[in-house]
C-alpha positions in Angstrom: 6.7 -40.6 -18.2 3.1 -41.6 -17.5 1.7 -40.0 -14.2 -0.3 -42.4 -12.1 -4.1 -42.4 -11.3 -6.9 -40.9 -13.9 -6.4 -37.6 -16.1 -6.6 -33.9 -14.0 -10.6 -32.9 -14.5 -10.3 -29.4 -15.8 -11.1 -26.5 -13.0 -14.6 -25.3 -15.3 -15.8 -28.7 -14.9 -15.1 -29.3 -11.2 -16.6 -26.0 -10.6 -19.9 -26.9 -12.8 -19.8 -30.4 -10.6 -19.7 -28.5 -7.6 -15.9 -29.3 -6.5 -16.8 -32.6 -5.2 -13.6 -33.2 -4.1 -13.2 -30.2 -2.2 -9.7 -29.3 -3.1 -8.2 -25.6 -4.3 -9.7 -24.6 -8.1 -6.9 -24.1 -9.9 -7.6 -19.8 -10.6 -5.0 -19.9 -13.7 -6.1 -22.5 -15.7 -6.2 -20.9 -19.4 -9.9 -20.2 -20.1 -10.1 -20.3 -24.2 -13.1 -19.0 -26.1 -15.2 -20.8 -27.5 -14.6 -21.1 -31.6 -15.0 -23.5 -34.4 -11.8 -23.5 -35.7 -10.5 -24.4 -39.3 -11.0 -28.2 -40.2 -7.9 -29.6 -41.4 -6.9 -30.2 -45.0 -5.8 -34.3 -44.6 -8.9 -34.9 -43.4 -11.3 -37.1 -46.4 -14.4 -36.4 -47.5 -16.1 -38.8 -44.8 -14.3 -37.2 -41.7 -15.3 -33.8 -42.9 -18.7 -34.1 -42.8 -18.2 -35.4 -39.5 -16.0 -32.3 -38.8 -19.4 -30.5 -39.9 -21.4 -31.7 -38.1 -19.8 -32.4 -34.6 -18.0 -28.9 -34.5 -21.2 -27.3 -34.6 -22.8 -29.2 -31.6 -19.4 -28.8 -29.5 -19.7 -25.1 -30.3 -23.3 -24.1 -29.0 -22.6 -26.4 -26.0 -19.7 -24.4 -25.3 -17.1 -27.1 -25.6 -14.9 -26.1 -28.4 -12.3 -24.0 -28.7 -9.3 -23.3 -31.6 -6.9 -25.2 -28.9 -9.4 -28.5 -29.8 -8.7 -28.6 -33.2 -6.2 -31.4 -33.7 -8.3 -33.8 -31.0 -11.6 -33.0 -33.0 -9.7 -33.8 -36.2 -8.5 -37.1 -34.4 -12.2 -38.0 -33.8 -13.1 -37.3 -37.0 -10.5 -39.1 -38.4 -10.8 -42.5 -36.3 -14.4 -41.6 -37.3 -14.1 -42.4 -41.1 -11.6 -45.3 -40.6 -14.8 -46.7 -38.6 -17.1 -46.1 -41.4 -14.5 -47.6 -44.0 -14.1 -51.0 -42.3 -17.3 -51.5 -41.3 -18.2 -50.8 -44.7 -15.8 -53.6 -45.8 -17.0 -55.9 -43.1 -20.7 -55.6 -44.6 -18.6 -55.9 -48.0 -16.6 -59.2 -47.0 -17.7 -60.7 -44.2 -16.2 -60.7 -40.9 -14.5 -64.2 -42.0 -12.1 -64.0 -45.2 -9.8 -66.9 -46.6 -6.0 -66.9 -45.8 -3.8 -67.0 -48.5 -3.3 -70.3 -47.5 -7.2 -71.2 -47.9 -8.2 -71.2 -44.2 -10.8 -69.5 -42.7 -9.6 -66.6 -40.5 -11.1 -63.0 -39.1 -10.9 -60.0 -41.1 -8.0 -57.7 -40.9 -11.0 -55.3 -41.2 -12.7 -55.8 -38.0 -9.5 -55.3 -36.0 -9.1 -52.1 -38.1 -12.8 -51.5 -36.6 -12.1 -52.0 -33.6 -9.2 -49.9 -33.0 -10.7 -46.9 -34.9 -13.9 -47.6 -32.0 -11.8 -47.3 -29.4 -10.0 -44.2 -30.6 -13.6 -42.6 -31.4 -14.4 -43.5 -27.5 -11.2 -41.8 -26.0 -12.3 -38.7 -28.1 -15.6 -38.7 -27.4 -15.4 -39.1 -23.6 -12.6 -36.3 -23.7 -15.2 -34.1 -25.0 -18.5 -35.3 -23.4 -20.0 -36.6 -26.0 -21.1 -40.1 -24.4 -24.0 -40.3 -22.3 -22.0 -41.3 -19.3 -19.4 -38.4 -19.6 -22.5 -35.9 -20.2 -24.2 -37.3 -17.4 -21.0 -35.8 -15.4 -21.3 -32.7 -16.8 -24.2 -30.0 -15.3 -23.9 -26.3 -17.3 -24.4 -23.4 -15.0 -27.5 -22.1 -16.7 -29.4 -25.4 -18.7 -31.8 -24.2 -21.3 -35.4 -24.6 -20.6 -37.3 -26.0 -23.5 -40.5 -25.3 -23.6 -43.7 -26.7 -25.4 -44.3 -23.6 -27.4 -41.1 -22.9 -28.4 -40.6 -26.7 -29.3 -44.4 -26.0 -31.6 -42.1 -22.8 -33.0 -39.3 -24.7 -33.6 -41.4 -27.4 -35.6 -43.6 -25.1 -37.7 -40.5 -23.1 -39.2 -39.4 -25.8 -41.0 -43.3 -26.2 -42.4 -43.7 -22.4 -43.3 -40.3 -22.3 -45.3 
């Protein structure tokens, strides 16, 4: 049964918000460490990458844990269906003929446009859009600064 109003916001976040809402932190709230845990076999070659890639940026921003595993590997998976039919859409066209000769949209853009919406729920789930990040404030932000950004930069030159 579907419980009314918006998803629970989990007690770290509320507290890194500042409890807006005023209400009791929930002190028992399972507290996970942080971990990039195993991708999954099923996922292809595309998804993987993706895998690669994301579950390293989740990780140093503290937002992954081995209990994330199956809703990463959901993102990366909607992820590569994306890729595919938008790969096939610059491939096709977003009109095709019907079997019967009529002009008609392509069964890959609605394939497209699930896979986007899946990629959305997944990425707002783990702050990954800019709205959903702007929501977000981490207890101690890093300070960049100019010479360590000059550092950063001339590593990749002396190597």
């Amino acid at each position: 049964m579907k419980t009314p109003g918006p998803p629970p916001t989990p007690t770290n976040l509320k507290e890194l918000l500042g409890n807006p809402g005023k209400r009791r932190l929930n002190n028992r709230e399972p507290d996970p460490e942080p971990a990039i845990p195993s991708c999954p076999s099923f996922l292809n070659k595309e998804a993987r990458r993706e895998w690669r890639r994301v579950s390293k940026l989740l990780f140093a921003n503290g937002l992954m844990t081995q209990l994330d595993r199956a809703a990463l590997a959901g993102y990366c998976d909607a992820y590569a269906r994306a890729a595919e039919a938008s790969r096939q859409l610059q491939k096709y066209g977003l009109i095709v003929k019907s079997p019967n000769g009529y002009p008609m949209q392509s069964p890959y853009l609605a394939i497209l446009n699930t896979a986007l919406q899946e990629m959305r729920a997944f990425c707002t789930e783990f702050g990954m859009t800019p709205s959903s990040r702007s929501r977000v404030k981490t207890a101690n932000p890093k300070q960049r600064s100019l010479f360590g950004d000059f550092l950063d930069s001339n590593e990749e030159v002396v190597s």
